[in-house]
LUMSENU-997193 format. One record per residue (C-alpha): residue in three letters; x, y, z; residue number from 1. Coordinates in nm, 4 decimals. Each point is the difference from the previous one (the first is absolute). Example, Ala and Ser with C-alpha at 12.3 -4.5 7.8 and 13.67 -1.06 7.14 Angstrom:
BEGIN
 res       xx       yy       zz   n
 ALA   1.2300  -0.4500   0.7800   1
 SER   0.1370   0.3440  -0.0660   2
This chain:
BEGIN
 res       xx       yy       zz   n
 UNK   0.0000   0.0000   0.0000   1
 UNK   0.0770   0.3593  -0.0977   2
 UNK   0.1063   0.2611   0.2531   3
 UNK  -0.2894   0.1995  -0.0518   4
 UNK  -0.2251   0.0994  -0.2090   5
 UNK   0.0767   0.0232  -0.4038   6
 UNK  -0.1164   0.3464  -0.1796   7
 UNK  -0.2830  -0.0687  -0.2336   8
 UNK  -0.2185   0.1943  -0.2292   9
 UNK  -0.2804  -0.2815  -0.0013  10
 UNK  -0.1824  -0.2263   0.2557  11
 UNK  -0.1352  -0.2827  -0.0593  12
 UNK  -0.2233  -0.1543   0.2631  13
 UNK  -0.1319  -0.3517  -0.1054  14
 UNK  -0.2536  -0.1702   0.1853  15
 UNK  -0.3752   0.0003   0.0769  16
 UNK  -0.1472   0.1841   0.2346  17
 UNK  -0.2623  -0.2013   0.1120  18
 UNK   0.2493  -0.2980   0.0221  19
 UNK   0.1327   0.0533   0.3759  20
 UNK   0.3857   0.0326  -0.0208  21
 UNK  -0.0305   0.0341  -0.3710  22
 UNK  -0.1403   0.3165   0.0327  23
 UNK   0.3412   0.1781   0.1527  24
 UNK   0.1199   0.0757  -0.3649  25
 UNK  -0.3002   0.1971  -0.1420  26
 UNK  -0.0366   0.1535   0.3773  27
 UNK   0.3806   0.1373  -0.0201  28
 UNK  -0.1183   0.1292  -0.3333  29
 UNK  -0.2936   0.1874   0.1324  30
 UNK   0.2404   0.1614   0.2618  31
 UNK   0.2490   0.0740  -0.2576  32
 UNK  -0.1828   0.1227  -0.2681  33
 UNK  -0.2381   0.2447   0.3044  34
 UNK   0.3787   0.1263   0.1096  35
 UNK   0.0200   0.1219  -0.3628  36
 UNK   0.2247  -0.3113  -0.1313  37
 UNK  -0.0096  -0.1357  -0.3482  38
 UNK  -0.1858  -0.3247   0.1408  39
 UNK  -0.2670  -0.2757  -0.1373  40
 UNK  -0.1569  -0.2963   0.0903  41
 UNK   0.0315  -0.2877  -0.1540  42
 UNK  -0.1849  -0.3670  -0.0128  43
 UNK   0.3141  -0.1403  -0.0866  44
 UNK  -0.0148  -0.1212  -0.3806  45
 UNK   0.3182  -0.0784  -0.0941  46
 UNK  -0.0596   0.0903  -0.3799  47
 UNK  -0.1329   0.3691   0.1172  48
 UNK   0.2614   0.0443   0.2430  49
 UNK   0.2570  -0.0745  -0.2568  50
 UNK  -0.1453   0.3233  -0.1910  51
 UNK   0.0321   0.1992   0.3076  52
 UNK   0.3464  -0.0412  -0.0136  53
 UNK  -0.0002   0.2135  -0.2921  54
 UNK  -0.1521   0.3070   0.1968  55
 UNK   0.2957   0.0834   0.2004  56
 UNK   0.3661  -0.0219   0.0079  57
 UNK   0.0028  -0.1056   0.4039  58
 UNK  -0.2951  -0.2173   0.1551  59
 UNK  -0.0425  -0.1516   0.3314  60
 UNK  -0.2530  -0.3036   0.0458  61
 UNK  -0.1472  -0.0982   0.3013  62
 UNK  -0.1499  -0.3492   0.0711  63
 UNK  -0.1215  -0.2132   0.2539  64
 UNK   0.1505  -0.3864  -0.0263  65
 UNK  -0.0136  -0.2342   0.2195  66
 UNK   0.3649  -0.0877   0.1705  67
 UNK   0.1502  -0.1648   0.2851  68
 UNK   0.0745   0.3172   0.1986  69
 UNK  -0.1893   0.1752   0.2236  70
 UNK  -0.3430   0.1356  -0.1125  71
 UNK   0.0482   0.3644  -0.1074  72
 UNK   0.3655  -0.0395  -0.0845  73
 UNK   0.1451   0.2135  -0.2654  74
 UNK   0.2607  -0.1010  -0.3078  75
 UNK   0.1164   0.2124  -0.2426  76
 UNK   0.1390  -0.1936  -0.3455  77
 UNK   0.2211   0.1899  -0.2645  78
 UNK  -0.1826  -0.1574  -0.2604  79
 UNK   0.1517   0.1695  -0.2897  80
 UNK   0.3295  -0.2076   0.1391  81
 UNK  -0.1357  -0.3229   0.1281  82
 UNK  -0.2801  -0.2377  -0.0881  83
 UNK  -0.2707   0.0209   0.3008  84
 UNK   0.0175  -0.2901   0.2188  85
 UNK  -0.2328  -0.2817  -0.1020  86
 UNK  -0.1186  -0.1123   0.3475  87
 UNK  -0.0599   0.3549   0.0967  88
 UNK  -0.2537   0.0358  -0.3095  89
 UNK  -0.1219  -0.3685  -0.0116  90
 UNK  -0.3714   0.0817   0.0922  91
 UNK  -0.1913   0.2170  -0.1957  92
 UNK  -0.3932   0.0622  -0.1310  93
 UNK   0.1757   0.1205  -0.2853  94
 UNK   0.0776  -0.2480  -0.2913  95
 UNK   0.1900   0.2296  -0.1637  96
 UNK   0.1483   0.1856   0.3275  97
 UNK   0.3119   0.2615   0.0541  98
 UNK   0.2686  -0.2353   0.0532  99
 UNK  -0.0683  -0.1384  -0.4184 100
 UNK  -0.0644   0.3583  -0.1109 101
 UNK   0.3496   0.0895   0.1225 102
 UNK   0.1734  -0.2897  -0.1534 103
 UNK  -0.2053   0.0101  -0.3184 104
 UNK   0.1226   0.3913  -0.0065 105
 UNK   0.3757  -0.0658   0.0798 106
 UNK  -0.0659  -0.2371  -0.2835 107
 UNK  -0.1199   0.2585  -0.2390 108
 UNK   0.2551   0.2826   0.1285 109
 UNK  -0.3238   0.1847   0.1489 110
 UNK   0.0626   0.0133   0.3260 111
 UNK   0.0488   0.4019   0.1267 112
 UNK   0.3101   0.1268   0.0583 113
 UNK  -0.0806  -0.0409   0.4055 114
 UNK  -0.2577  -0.2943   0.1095 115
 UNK   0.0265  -0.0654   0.3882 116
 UNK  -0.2867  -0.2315   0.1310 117
């Protein structure tokens, strides 16, 4: 984990908000975006989020997974440097979620210059 928080131009926060813990992403974007940040929900479609990657040149995700650490534990992945770990994103109502749009981006040299998750 990063010491401290990355600069960003967008954020991303995936989730659902009537989903219980899923919700924390679009809930960090409602803060965000009320404190006059460039923020958005998001379900968490890979295939659209890959075209938000597109929008800005610096983007910070947010996600709720499901880990072996303490509930409400924080990580912060490079992900423009390193693939995401698989166990952290094994579990997700998303068939096509954010750990496959990243790869499938890195794949197509469209990831954004800065991508922290």
């Amino acid at each position: 984990m990063s010491e401290g928080l990355p600069s960003f131009s967008l954020f991303i926060g995936v989730g659902h908000p009537f989903r219980r813990d899923d919700g924390v992403g679009p809930w960090l974007a409602a803060r965000l975006a009320n404190a006059g940040c460039k923020a958005i929900p998001h379900a968490g479609d890979g295939a659209v989020l890959m075209e938000l990657f597109a929008e800005a040149e610096a983007i910070l995700i947010a996600d709720a997974t499901q880990t072996d650490r303490a509930p409400g534990s924080v990580s912060l992945f490079n992900a423009r440097e390193t693939v995401l770990p698989p166990d952290e994103f094994r579990n997700s109502t998303h068939e096509f979620g954010l750990g496959y749009a990243i790869e499938t981006a890195r794949a197509l040299g469209r990831l954004p210059e800065a991508l922290w998750v």
